[in-house]
C-alpha atoms as one frame of an Amber mdcrd trajectory, in Angstrom:
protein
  18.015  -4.748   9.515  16.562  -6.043  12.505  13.203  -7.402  12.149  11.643
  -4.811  15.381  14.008  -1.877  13.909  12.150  -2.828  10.253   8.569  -2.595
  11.874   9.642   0.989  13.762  11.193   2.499  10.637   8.462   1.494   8.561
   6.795   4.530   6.949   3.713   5.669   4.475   6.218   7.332   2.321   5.360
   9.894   0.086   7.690  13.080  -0.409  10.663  11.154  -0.372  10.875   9.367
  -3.362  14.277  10.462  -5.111  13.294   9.959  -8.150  15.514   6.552  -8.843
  14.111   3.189  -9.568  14.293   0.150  -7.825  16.301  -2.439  -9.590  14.651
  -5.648 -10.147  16.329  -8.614  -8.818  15.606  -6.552  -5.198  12.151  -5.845
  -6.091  11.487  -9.200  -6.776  13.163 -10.299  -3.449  10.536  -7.877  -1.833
   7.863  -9.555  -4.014   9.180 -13.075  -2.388   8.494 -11.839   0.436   5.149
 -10.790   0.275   4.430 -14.040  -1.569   5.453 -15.834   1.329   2.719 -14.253
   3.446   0.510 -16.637   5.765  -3.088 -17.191   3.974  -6.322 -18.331   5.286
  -6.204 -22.204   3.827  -2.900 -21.328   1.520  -4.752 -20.031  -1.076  -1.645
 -17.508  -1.664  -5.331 -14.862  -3.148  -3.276 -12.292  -4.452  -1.339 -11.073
  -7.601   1.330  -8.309  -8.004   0.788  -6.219 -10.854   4.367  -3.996 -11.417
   3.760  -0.937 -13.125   7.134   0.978 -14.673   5.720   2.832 -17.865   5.925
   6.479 -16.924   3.130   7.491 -19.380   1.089   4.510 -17.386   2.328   6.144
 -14.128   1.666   9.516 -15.182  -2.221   8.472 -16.198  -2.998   6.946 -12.543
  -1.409   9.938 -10.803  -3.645  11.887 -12.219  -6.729   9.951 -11.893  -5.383
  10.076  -7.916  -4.904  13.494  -7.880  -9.108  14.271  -8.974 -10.100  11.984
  -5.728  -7.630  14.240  -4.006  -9.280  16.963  -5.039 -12.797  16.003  -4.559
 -12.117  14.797  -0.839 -10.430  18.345  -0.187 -13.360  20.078  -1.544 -15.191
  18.166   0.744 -13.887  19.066   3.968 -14.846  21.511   6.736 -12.435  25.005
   6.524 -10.136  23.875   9.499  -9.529  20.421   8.080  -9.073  21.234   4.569
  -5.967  24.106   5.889  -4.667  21.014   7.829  -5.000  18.595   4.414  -4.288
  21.131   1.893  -0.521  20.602   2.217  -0.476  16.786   3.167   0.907  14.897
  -0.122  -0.621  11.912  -0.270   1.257  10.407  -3.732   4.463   9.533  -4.838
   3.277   7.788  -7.909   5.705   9.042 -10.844   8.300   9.701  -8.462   9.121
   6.462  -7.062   9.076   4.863 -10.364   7.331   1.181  -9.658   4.327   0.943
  -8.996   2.432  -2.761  -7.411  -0.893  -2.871  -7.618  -2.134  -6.051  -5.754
  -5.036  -7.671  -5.844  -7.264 -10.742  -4.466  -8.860 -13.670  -6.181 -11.701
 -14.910  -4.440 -10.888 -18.300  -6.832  -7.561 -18.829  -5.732  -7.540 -22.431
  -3.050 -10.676 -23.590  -5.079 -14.080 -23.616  -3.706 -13.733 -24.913  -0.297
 -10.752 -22.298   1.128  -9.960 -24.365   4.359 -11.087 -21.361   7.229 -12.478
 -18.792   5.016 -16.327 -20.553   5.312 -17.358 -18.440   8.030 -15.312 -15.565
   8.146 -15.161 -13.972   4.039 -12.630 -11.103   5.200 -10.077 -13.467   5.947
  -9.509 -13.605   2.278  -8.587 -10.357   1.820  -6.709 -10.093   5.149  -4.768
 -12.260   3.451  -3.559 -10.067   0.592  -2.926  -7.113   3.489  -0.572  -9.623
   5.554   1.358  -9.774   2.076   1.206  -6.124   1.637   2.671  -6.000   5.018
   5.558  -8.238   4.259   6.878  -6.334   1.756   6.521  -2.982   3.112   8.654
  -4.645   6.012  10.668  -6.543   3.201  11.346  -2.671   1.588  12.430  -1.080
   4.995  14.777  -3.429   5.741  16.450  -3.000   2.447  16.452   0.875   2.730
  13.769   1.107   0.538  10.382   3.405   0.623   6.510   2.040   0.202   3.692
   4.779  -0.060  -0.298   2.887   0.239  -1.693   4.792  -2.368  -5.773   4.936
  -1.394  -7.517   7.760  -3.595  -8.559   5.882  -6.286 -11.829   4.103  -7.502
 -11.660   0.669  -7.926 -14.007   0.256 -10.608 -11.168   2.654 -12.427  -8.237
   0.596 -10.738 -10.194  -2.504 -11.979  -9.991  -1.545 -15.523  -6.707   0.106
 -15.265  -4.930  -3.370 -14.586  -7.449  -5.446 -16.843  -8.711  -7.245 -14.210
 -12.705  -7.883 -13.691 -14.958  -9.650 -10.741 -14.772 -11.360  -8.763 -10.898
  -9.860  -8.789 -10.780  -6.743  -7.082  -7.519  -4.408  -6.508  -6.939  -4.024
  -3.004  -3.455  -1.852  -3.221  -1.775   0.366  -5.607   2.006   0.665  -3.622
   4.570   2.755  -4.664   8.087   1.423  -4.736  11.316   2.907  -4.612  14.851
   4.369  -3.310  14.246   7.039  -0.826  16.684  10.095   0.018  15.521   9.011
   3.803  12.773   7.736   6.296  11.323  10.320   8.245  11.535   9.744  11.609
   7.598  10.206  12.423   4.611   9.619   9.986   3.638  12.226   8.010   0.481
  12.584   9.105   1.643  13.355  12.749   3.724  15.788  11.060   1.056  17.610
   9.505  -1.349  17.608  12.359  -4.139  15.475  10.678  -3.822  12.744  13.399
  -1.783  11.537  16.237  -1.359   7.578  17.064  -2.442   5.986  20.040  -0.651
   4.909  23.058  -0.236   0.801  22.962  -2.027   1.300  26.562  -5.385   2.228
  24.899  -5.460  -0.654  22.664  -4.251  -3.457  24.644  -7.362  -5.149  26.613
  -5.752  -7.564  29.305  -8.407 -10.783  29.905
């Protein structure tokens, strides 16, 4: 696929996991990818941490699902009819999950352009997040951001513990298609902007 058809196929995919897995020798091309990412002073900050175990799965879906609820119950009438039927996992059902996270360690002490700016760090770890979404699209494949979670729970889920923190949990796998807007357009939650509004010229 084309790299600008990639980048306007690209989808937050959620419902349309078919239930399939993702073999490995293409989801470790797609991890290639993302390890190939630009990074503030090469530090590379970031591990991938595949998930397959379905009772593992099954345990984080449901953690995901409580912070689902809670932020539902939180909402004002008219947004919580408008969230109510929004899915926002497709944990079990695409099979592989990839949690990633970022080392503050990794490139040593001195990270060559991270002295005055910290975020570029974990900026990092997105632009490899972004690679292999990308990476996924162009191979047919589906990536859902997974964001309801704590990360004190994600933290201890994966084994990891500070100055490591999980940035990502990504769900990975075949899809029976990509839908043609993003969901949450669909639904009515939010609309995107028009490039106009965000482009400041000078």
């Amino acid at each position: 696929m084309e790299l600008h058809e990639a980048i306007r196929r690209r989808r937050d995919v959620r419902a349309e996991f078919t239930g399939g897995r993702v073999d490995r020798a293409t989801l470790t091309r797609l991890l290639a990818a993302a390890h190939a990412a630009p990074s503030v002073g090469h530090s590379q900050p970031w591990d991938f941490h595949v998930i397959r175990d379905p009772a593992r799965l099954a345990a984080f879906r449901d953690h995901v699902l409580d912070r689902r609820a809670e932020f539902a119950a939180a909402l004002p009438p008219g947004r919580r009819r408008v969230f109510d039927p929004i899915r926002i996992e497709g944990i079990v059902a695409a099979g592989t999950g990839v949690a990633v996270t970022y080392d503050p360690r990794r490139g040593g002490e001195h990270v060559l352009g991270r002295a005055t700016i910290a975020d570029t760090g974990p900026l990092s770890v997105a632009l490899a997040i972004q690679n292999l979404w990308l990476a996924a699209t162009a191979e047919g494949l589906g990536v859902g951001w997974v964001s309801f979670y704590e990360e004190g729970f994600l933290a201890d889920f994966l084994g990891v513990a500070a100055p490591v923190r999980p940035l990502a949990w990504l769900c990975v796998g075949p899809v029976t298609h990509l839908a043609d807007r993003p969901d949450l357009e669909r639904a009515g939650w939010r609309r995107g902007l028009p490039l106009d509004e965000v482009v400041h010229w000078d």
